[in-house]
N, C-alpha and C positions, 0 to 999 in steps of 0.2 A: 246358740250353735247352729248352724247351717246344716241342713241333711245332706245327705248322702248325694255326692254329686260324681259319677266317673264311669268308667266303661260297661256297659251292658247295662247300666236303666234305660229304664222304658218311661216315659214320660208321655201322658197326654192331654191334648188340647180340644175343645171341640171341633177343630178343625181337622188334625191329625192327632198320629203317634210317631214320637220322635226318638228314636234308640242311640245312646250316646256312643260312638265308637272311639274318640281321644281327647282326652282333656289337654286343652290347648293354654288355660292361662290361669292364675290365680289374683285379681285386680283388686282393687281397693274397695270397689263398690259390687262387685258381680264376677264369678268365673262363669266362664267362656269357653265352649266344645263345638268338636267336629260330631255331628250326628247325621243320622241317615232318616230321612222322611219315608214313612211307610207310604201316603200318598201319592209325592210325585216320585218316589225311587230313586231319589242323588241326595249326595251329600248337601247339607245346613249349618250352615253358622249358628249354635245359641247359646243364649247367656240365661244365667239365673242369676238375679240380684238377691244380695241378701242384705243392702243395705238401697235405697227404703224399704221399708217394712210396714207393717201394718200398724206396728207401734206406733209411727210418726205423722205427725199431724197432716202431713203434707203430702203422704202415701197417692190418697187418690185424687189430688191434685196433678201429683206425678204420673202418674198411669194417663189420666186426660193428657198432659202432655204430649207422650209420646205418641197418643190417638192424632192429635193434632199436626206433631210431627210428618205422621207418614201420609196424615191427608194430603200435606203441603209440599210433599215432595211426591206423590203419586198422582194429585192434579195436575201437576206440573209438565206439559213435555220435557219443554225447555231443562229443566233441570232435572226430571227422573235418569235422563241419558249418563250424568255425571254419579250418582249416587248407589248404594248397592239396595235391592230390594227388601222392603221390611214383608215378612211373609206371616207372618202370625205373633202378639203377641198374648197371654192368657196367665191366670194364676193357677200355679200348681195345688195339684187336690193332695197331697200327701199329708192328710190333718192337719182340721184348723188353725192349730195354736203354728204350723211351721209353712203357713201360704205363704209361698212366694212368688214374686213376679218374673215372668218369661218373655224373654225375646227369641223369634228365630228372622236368620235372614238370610241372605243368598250367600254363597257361598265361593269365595271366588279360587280357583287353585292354580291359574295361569296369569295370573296380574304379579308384577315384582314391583316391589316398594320406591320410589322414589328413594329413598335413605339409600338402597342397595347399587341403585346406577350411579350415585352422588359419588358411595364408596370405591365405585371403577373409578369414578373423573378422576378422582384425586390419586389415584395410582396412575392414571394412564390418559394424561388430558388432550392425548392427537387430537389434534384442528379436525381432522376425519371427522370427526362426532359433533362440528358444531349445529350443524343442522339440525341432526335429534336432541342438541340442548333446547333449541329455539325452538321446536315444535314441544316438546315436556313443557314449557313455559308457557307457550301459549292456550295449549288444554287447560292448564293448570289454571289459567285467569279467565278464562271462559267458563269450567267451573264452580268457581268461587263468586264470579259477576252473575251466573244464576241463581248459587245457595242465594245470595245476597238480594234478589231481585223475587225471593219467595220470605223476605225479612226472616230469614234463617242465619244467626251467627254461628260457626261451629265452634270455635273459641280455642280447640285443642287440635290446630293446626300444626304439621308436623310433617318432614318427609317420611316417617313411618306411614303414616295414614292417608299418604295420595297412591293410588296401587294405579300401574299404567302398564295398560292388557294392547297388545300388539292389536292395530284392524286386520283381519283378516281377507279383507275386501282390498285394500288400499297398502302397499307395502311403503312403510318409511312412515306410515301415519298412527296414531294411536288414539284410543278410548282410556277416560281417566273413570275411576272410581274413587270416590269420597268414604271414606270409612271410619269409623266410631265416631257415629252421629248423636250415638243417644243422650251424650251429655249434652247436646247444643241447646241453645236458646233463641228466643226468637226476640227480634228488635223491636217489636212495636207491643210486646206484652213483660210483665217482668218474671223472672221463671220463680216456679213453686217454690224453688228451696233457698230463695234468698233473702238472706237475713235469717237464716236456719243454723249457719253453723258449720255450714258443710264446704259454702266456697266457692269457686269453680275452676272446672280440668284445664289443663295446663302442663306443658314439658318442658322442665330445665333448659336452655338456652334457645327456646323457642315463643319465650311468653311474652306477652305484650308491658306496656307500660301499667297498662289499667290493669291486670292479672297482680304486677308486682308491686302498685299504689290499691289491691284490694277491693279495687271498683269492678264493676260489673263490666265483663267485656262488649263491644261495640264491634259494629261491620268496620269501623277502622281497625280495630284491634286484630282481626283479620288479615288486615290488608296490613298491617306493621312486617307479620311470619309471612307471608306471599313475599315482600321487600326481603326478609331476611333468605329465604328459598332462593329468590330471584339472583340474591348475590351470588350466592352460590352456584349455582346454573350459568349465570352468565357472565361473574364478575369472577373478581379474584378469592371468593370466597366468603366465606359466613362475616360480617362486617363488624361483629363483635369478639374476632377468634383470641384476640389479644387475652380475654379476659375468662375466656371458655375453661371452664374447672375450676374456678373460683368463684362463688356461687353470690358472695357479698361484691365484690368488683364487677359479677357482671351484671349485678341488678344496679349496683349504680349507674354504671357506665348507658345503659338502657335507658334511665330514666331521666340521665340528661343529656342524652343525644351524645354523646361521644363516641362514634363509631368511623370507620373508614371509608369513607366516601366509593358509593358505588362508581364501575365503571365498566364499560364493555368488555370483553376479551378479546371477541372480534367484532366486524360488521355485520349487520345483519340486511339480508336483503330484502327490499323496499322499504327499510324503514332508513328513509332521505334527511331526517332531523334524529339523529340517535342522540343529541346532547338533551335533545328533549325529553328521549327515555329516560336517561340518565340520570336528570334532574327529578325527574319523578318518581325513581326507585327512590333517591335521596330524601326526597320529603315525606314518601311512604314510613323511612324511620324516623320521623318527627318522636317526640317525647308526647306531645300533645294532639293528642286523638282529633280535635276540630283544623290541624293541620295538615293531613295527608288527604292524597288523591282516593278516590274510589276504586273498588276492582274492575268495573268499568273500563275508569281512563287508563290504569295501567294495561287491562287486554288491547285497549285501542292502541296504544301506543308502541305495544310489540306486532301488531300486522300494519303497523306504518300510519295509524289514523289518528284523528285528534291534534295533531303536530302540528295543526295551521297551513292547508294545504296550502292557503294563499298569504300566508306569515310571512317574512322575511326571514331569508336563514340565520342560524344561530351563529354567532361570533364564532371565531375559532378559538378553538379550545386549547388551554393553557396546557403546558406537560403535566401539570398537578393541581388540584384545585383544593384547599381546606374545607372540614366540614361545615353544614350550612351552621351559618350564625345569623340572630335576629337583627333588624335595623331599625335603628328607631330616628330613621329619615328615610322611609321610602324613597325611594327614584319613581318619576312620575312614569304614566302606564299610558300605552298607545294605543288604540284600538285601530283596528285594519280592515278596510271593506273592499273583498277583490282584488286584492292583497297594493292596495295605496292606504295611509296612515289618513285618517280623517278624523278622526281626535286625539288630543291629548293631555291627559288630566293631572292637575299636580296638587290639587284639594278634593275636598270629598265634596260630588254629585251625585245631584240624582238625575237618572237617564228616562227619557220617557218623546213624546211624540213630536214636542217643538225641538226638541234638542237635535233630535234627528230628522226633521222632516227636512232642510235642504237637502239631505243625502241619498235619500230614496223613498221613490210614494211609496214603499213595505214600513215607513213609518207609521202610515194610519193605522198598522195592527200594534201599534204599541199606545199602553195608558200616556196619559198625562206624566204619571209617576209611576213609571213603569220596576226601576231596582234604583240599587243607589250601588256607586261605589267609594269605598270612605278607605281612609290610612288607619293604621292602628302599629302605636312603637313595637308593641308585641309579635301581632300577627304580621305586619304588613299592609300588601292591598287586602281589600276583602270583597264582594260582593254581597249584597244582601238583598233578600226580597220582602218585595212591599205590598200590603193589603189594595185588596179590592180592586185586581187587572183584570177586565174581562180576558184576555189571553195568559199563558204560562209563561214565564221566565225561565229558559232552558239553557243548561248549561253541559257541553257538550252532549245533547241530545235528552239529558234526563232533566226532569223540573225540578227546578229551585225550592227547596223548601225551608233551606236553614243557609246561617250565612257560610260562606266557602273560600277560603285564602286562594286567589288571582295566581295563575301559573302562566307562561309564557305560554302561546299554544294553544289556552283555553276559548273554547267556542260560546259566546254567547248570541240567543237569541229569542225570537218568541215563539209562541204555536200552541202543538200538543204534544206533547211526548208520545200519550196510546199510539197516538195515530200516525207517529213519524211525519209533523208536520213542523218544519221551521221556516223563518219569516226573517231577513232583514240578518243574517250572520255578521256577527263582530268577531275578529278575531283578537284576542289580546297578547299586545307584547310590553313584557318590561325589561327595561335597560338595564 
C-alpha cells in the first residue's frame, strides 16, 4: 500500500521541502501533485512512484536512470529549451519498509496541450489558423530532432504531452515543452526494466508499430506519432481515424500500413517541393521501423530544406494517390549534381572515388568504396555504408551509420557531420 499522498504533506528532500497543495493524478506507476517549494517559492510538478520499489531488482538501476536522464537533457542547450526542468529527485524518508522514489519538476501553468488546439481545428478549421498549424509543427520536429540527437526516445508521444507556451518576446511564435519524460529510454543503452514485465508507455491510438509487435521502441518509433500528429496538424486528420475505438482493427491496420495517405491542407510557404513533405509524412507510417525518415528530415522538410534544392521538381501530382506499397522492381535512381543528372543506376553499386572522379575534383575526398547503393524487393533503394573511409558518409547532413531506404530529395555526401562540413553533394531522385 502506498502512504499517504494529498493535500497539506510536507515532504522532504535534501534539497528542499515540498508541501502538496492538489493532487493532480492517480497513474499506473506514480501519482502526481501540484506542490509548493519552500525554497524557490512557486508552485512544482511531483510525482511519487510507488511502482518501482525497492522490492524490485531493477529499483536502482532505475533511479541511475533518471540521474542520467536529466544529465542528458540539462547538458544539452540544444534540447533543455524544449523539455520541462527536472528539479530534484530523492527517496522519501517516511520509514524504511515505505521508501519511495520522488520526482519534482517545473511546473508549467500557461502552456495548453496540443490535444487542446487539435480539439479547436476540428471544430473550427478557418484557413486563418493555418500558419499557427505550421509553426506547432515545426517546434514540434525541432523538438523531437533534439530529444533524438541527445539518443533520448520518449516513446509515449502524444498531443497531451507536447504543451505549447506562447513567446512572449515574438507574437505569432511559440516555445514547445516535452512532458512525461520519465518513462523514456535512451537508444544507445537498453532501459532497466526491460524484459521485467513491465513493458513500455504508450497511448491508445498513438503507439507505434514496435509498441503493438511488443518490441522496444526506437527513434523511428517516435517519428511514426510525430507522422500521425503531423496528419493531424496538416493533413486531413489522424490517418488511421477509420479504425479509432476499435482497439483490435487499429493495431492491425498500424501494423500493416493501412492508413490514409497523408496530404496537405493547404500550402505552406517556402516549402517549393510539398510532394516531397508529403511523401515523407507517408513513409514516416511505414509498418517497418528501418523505413521511415528521421525527425531531422521531417523538421527539414517543413522549413523547405532537404527537398533537393537543385533536384528537379516533383511530377504533378495525381487528384489521389494510394497508400505506399512495396516493389519488388525498383525503378532505377538518378542522382543530381547542381541539379544536372550525372548518374544513373539500375543495379546495386558501389560509389566511391573513380566512379566519381570525372564529375568533380571533390571526388578525392571520397574512399575507393566509399557506400554502396543496392535494390532490395522489400525495402527498395537502400543505401549503405562501408568500412574503413577516411571521410563520413552523410546523409542529409547527419552520418551514415546504418543502411537507409533512398527518398527522392535525399542528400548525399561526404565530410563531417560535427563540423558541418560536406564535400561533393548528390542529390537523389527516383522515378
Amino acid at each position: 500500500m502506498p502512504i499517504k499522498f494529498g493535500p497539506a504533506e510536507e515532504i522532504q528532500s535534501a534539497l528542499d521541502t515540498y508541501v502538496i497543495d492538489t493532487l493532480l493524478s492517480q497513474g499506473a506507476f506514480a501519482h502526481a501533485a501540484k506542490a509548493r517549494s519552500g525554497k524557490r517559492g512557486k508552485p512544482v510538478f511531483l510525482k511519487r512512484y510507488f511502482s518501482p520499489t525497492r522490492a524490485l531488482d531493477w529499483y536502482e538501476d532505475f533511479v541511475a536512470h533518471q540521474q542520467e536522464l536529466k544529465h542528458r537533457i540539462t547538458a544539452n542547450d540544444g534540447l533543455k529549451q524544449y523539455c520541462y526542468e527536472f528539479i530534484d529527485f530523492f527517496e522519501g524518508t517516511a520509514g524504511r519498509a515505505n521508501r519511495t522514489f520522488h520526482q519534482v519538476f517545473e511546473f508549467i501553468d500557461d502552456g495548453k496541450a496540443l490535444s487542446h488546439f487539435l480539439d479547436e481545428l476540428a471544430a473550427d478549421s478557418a484557413t486563418a489558423r493555418w500558419e499557427q498549424r505550421v509553426t506547432f509543427a515545426r517546434v514540434m520536429m525541432m523538438g523531437i530532432t533534439a530529444l533524438h540527437a541527445a539518443r533520448i526516445v520518449h516513446t509515449d508521444l502524444k498531443p497531451d504531452n507536447l504543451l505549447l507556451l506562447p513567446n512572449p518576446h515574438a507574437a505569432g511564435s511559440y516555445h514547445l515543452k516535452l512532458i512525461d519524460l520519465d518513462w523514456s529510454i535512451f537508444s544507445d543503452r537498453q532501459a532497466p526494466w526491460h524484459g521485467k514485465g513491465v513493458g513500455y508507455v504508450g497511448t491508445p491510438g498513438y503507439l507505434s508499430p514496435e509498441h503493438l509487435r511488443g518490441e522496444a521502441p526506437r527513434e523511428g518509433s517516435d517519428v511514426f506519432t510525430c507522422a500521425l500528429m503531423l496528419s493531424e496538424l496538416l493533413g486531413g486528420g489522424h490517418p488511421f481515424a477509420a479504425h479509432r475505438g476499435e482497439d483490435a482493427a487499429l493495431a492491425q491496420a498500424v501494423v500493416k500500413g493501412h492508413f490514409k495517405p497523408f496530404t496537405l491542407a493547404q500550402p505552406i510557404a517556402k516549402v517549393n517541393h510539398p510532394r516531397y513533405l508529403e511523401d515523407l509524412v507517408n513513409q514516416a507510417l511505414h509498418p517497418q521501423l528501418d523505413q521511415r525518415p528521421t525527425a531531422a528530415a521531417l523538421r527539414d522538410a517543413l522549413f523547405g530544406r532537404g527537398a533537393a534544392g537543385s533536384a528537379p521538381p516533383p511530377e504533378k501530382k495525381p487528384p489521389s494517390r494510394p497508400a505506399p506499397t512495396l516493389s519488388s522492381h525498383p525503378a532505377p535512381v538518378t542522382l543530381y549534381l547542381d541539379g544536372q543528372p550525372v548518374l544513373k543506376l539500375s543495379i546495386d553499386t558501389v560509389v566511391g572515388r573513380l566512379l566519381l572522379k570525372p564529375l568533380s575534383p571533390e571526388s578525392r575526398f571520397f574512399a575507393d568504396r566509399q557506400f554502396a547503393l543496392v535494390k532490395s524487393p522489400v525495402a527498395g533503394w537502400q543505401i549503405q555504408p562501408l568500412p574503413d573511409t577516411p571521410n563520413e558518409t552523410l546523409v542529409n547532413g547527419e552520418r551514415l551509420t546504418a543502411p537507409r531506404v533512398l527518398t527522392s530529395g535525399m542528400r548525399i555526401a561526404v565530410g563531417n557531420a560535427a563540423k558541418g562540413i560536406e564535400k561533393l553533394p548528390l542529390i537523389v531522385h527516383l522515378a
